[in-house]
N, C-alpha and C positions, 0 to 999 in steps of 0.2 A: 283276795285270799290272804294278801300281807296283813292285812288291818287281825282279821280272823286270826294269824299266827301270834300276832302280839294280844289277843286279846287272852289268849289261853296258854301263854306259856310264862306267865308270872310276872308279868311287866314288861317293860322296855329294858331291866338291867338284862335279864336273863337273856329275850329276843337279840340284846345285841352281840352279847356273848357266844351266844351259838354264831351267832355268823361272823364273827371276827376271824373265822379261819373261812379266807378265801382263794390261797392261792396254792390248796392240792385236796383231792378225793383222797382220807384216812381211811382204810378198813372199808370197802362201800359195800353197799348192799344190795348191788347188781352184781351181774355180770356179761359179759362180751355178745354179743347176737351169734357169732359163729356155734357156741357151747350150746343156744337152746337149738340151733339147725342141727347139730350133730343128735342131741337128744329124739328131735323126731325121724331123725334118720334110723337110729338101734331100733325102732318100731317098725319098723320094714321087714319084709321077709327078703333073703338074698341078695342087701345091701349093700354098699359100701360110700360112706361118705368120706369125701375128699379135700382137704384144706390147703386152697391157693396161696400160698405163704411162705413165711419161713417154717423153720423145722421146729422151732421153739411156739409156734402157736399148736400144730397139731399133739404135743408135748404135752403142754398144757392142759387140753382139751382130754386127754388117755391121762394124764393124772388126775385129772380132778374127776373123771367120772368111775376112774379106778376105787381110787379110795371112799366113795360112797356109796358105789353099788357092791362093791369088793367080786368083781365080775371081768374077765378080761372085754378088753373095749379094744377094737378094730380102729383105727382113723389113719387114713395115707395123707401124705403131704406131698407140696411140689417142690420143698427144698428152693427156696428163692434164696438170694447171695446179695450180697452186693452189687456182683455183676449184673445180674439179674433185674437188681431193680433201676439199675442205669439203663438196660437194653429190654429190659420188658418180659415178662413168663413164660410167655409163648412156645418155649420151645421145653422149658419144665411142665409144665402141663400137658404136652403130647405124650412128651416120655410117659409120663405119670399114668396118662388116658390108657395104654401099652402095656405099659407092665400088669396092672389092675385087670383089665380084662383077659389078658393070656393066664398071668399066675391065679387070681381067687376066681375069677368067671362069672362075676354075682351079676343078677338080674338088672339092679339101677346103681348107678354110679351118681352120689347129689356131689358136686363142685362147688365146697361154697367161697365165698371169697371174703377176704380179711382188710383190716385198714390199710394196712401196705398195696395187695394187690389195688385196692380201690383208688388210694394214694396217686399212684401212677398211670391208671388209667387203662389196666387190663380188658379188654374186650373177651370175656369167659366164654360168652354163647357164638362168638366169633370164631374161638380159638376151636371149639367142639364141634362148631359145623365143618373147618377146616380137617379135624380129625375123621371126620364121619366120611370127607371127601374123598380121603385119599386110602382108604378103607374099602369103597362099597363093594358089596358083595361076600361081605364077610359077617357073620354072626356078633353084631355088638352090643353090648349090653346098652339099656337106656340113660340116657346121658341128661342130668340136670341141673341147670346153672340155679345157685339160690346167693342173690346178693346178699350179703350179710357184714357191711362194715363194723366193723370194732367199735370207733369212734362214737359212735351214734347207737339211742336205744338203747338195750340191754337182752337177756337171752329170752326174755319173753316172746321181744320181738323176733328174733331168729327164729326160732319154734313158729310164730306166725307166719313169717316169710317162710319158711321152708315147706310147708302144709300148702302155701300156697301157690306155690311154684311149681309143686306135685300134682296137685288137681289142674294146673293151667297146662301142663304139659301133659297130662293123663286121661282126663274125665272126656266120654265121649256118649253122647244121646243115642240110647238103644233103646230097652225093653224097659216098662216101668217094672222094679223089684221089690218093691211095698218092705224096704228097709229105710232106716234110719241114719244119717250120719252123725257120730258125734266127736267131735274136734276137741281133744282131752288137753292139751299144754303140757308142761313140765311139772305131772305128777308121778308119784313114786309105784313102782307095779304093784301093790297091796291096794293102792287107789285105784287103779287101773282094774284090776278083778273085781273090785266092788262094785265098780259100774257094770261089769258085764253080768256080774249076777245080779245087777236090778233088771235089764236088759232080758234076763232072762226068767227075771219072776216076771216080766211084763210081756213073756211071751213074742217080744220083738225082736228081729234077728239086727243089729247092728252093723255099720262099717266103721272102724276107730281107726280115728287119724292120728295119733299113729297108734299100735299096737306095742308097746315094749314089758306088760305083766311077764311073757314067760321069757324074750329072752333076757330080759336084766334083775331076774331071780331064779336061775334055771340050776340045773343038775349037774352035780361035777361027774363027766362023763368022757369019753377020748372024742365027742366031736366038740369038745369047749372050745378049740381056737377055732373051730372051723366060721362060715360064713351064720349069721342067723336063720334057723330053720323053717322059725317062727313070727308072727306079728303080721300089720298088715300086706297083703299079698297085692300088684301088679293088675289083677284083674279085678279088684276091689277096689285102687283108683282109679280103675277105666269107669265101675262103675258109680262112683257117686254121683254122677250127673241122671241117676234115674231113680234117685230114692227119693222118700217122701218131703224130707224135710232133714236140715242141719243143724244140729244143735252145741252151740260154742259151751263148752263147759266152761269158760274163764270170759271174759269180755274182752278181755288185748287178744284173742288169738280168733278171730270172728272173718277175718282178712277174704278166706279161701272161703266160709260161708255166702259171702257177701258176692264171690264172683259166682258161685253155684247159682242163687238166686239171679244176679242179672243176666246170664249165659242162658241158664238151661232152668229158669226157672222152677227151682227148688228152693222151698222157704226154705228164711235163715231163722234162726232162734236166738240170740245172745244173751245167755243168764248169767250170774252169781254162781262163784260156786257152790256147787252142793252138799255144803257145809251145818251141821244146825237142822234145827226142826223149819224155820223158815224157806231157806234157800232150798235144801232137798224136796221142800212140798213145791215147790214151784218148779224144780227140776221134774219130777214125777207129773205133774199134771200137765208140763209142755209136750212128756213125752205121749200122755193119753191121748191129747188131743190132737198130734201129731197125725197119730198110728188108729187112734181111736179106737182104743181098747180100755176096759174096766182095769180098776186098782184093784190085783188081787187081795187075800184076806191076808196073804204074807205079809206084804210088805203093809200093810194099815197096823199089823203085830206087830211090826219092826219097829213103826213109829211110836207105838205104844209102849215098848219097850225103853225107846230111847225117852219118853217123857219121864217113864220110872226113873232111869237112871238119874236123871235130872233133880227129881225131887230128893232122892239116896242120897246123891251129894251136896245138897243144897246146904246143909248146914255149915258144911268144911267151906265151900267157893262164894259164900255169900260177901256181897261186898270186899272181896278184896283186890286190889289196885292189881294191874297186867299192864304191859306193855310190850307190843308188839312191832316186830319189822320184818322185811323181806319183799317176795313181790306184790304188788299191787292187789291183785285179787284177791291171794292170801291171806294178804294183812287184812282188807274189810272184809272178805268171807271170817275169817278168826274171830275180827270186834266183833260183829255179831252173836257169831255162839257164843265167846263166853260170855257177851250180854245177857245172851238166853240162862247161860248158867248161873247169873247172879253177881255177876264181878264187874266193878268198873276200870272201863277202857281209858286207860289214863294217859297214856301216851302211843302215838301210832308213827312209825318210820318207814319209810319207802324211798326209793333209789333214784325215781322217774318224777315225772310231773305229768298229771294225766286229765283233761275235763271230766273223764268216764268217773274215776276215781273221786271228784269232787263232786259229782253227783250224788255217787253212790253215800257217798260220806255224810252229806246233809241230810238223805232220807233216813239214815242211821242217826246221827245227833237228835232226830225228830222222834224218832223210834225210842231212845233211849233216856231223850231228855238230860243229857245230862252231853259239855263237850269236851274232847279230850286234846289234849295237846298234839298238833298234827306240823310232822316232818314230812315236807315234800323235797325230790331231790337233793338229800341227804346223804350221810354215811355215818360209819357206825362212832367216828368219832364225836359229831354232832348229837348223837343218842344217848351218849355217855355222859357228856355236858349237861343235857336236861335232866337225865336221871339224876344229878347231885343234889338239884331241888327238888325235885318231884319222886321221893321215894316209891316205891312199888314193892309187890309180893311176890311177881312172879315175870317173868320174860320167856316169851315166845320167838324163835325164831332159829338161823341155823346156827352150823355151828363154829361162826369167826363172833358170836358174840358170848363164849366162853370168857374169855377177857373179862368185859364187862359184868358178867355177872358174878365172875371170881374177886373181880374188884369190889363191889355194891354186898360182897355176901347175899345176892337175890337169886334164887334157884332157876335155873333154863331149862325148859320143857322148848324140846327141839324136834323141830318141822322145816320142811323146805329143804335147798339143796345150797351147799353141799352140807352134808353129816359126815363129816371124817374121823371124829372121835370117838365114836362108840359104834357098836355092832347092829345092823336088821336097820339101816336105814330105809332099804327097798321093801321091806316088810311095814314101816308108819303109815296106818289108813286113820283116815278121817272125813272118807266121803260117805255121803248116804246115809242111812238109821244107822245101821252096824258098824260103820266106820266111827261115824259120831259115838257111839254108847262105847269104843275100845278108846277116844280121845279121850272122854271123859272118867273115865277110870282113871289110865295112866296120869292126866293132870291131875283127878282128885287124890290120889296115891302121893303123886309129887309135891302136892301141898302140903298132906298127914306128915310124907318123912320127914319135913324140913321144919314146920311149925307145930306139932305136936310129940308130945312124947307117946311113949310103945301103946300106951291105952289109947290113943287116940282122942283122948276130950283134952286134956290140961297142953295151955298154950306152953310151948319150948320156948326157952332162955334167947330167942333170936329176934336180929331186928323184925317188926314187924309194921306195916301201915293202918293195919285192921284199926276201921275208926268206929272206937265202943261206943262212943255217945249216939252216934249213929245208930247202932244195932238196937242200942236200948230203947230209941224213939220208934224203931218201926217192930218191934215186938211189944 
């Protein structure tokens, strides 16, 4: 893949450039595993996720999901010290286990654990069986350790660990329920309700691992601080070991699929997200053949609709250069559709190093014919650097690469998390027909403001990459 980086990133001056910073992650474009276990935690009903740590990690984790969902965010801590990490948690995390279940009451308690706790060598599922022991006979909530080191991975994975910690500690062989699972990752609740109304144009009743549409865009109401009322429920992780089939919306979070399947033998599915006219057809047809039911006439309208949309814009988004970062799926579910829209994928950044992702990426390059400049375990400083040669139209991704595009004068069309700077994060859909046909708006809009004037045809006085000779040959 080395050979591949220099073949496409403008030489060996450029390749060597970007990597002369090696000795810190600038700006990156991950983040921690704990942050995505806490995200599939707010999808629970009467949860409470718990951070083995210092005070400063579960801090972190309530601001940063604060200011994007603009939602209060529940997370307890075990307050570790100094002292602490010389003599070990153990006795921070009983307290913790204590207070939580007397004061909020909630149904499942996830314990996830940090680089520090892991550091020194915490034994979590030891410490909870100790709790459980000196307890029994008392009503406790259910207790779940989810490893989630700092160090290592990024919050993809936490999100997969955590899902699948749930189901290994949950899922029990009963009655078959002729539902569906489907394992969502770290999407925004607008994407979240999109699937369930495909889910429900298809007539299938679903289990969503996890559930977080209503509570992390809900109603200011006097039970806002209280526990979640809403998302997945306790007896819907009992049941995923009896549904038909598991369907990974993202390919990194497939983990807790893959154990349904060898356990309790229920197919796993690992798709693409459901992104684009491609990815969503293949989303919709796993789930027919799943479930084995017909594609109503709605959603075949949907699709229809989203091709209109496509041709609407086509004139604005044709060939123009994009550059995208964030998570892994993301990023190639993204290059794809705006493939589909007309744009070339000129540069792609991600956090991680993945085989899935270099699969996924060459049957795209194949698809598109055309390759783009690809950052693997990367940050956004390295992003930046290639952008100086490789101009673009437009950048996708969240929102620490304001920076960057403030810098470049290139307009950011923002997806992914975190979005701190502007309003209706939890509101961005781009799954499915209709998720897709509102992406494609708002990025074709975002084009119009920045490179056309009020008429909309006469190009604006702005840099641009739009290659005319180009246009001219293939008109």
């Amino acid at each position: 893949m080395s050979n591949f980086k220099e073949n496409n990133m403008g030489g060996d001056s450029l390749h060597g450039k970007c990597h002369d910073k090696k000795f810190a992650v600038i700006n990156p474009t991950r983040m921690c595993q704990p942050m995505g276990a806490v995200q599939a935690m707010m999808g629970l009903k009467n949860a409470m996720p718990l951070i083995h740590g210092s005070q400063g990690c579960a801090t972190y984790m309530r601001f940063q999901l604060i200011r994007h969902y603009r939602e209060p965010i529940e997370v307890a801590s075990t307050s570790l010290s100094e002292k602490t990490v010389i003599y070990g948690g153990e006795l921070n995390l009983l307290k913790a286990l204590k207070n939580i279940s007397e004061k909020q009451n909630p149904e499942i308690i996830g314990v996830m654990s940090t680089c520090l706790t892991e550091t020194i060598g915490d034994d979590v599922n030891g410490m909870i069986k100790k709790f459980k022991d000196v307890n029994i006979g008392k009503n406790l909530p259910a207790m779940v350790s989810i490893p989630t080191p700092s160090y290592a991975g990024s919050h993809v994975e936490g999100y997969d660990k955590a899902v699948l910690s749930l189901i290994k500690h949950f899922a029990r062989k009963m009655i078959p329920n002729n539902k569906i699972n489907i394992i969502l990752g770290n999407l925004s609740p607008s994407n979240l309700a999109e699937i369930k109304n495909i889910m429900k144009d298809l007539n299938v009743e679903p289990i969503l691992l996890t559930d977080a549409s209503e509570n992390l865009d809900a109603p200011l109401t006097e039970e806002t601080l209280e526990l979640h009322k809403f998302g997945t429920s306790l007896e819907e992780l009992r049941d995923t070991a009896n549904s038909n089939a598991t369907i990974s919306v993202t390919k990194h979070n497939d983990s807790g699929a893959k154990y349904l399947e060898k356990v309790f033998g229920v197919k796993s599915i690992s798709g693409s997200m459901p992104i684009g006219i491609k990815n969503t057809d293949a989303f919709i047809k796993s789930i027919s053949d799943a479930m084995n039911v017909s594609i109503p006439k709605k959603i075949i309208r949907d699709r229809g609709r989203l091709s209109d949309v496509l041709v609407d814009a086509h004139a604005y988004n044709y060939r123009r250069k994009v550059a995208i970062f964030g998570d892994v799926d993301m990023v190639i579910a993204m290059a794809r559709f705006t493939h589909e829209m007309g744009m070339i994928v000129e540069v792609l950044c991600v956090g991680t190093e993945s085989p899935r992702f270099k699969k996924d990426l060459n049957e795209l390059i194949d698809d598109m014919n055309h390759k783009p400049i690809v950052l693997e375990n990367k940050d956004l400083h390295d992003f930046g650097m290639v952008l100086e040669s490789n101009p673009v139209d437009l950048i996708i991704g969240n929102a620490y690469g304001a920076q960057i595009a403030n810098r470049f004068n290139i307009p950011l069309f923002r997806v992914g998390f975190p979005i701190f700077d502007r309003i209706g994060a939890q509101r961005i859909s781009f799954i499915g027909y209709n998720g897709g046909i509102k992406f494609v708006d708002a990025i074709t809009n975002t084009i119009i403001d920045f490179y056309y004037d009020e008429e909309g045809y006469k190009f604006a006085d702005k840099k641009l990459s739009f290659d005319t000779q180009s246009f001219e040959t293939h008109i």
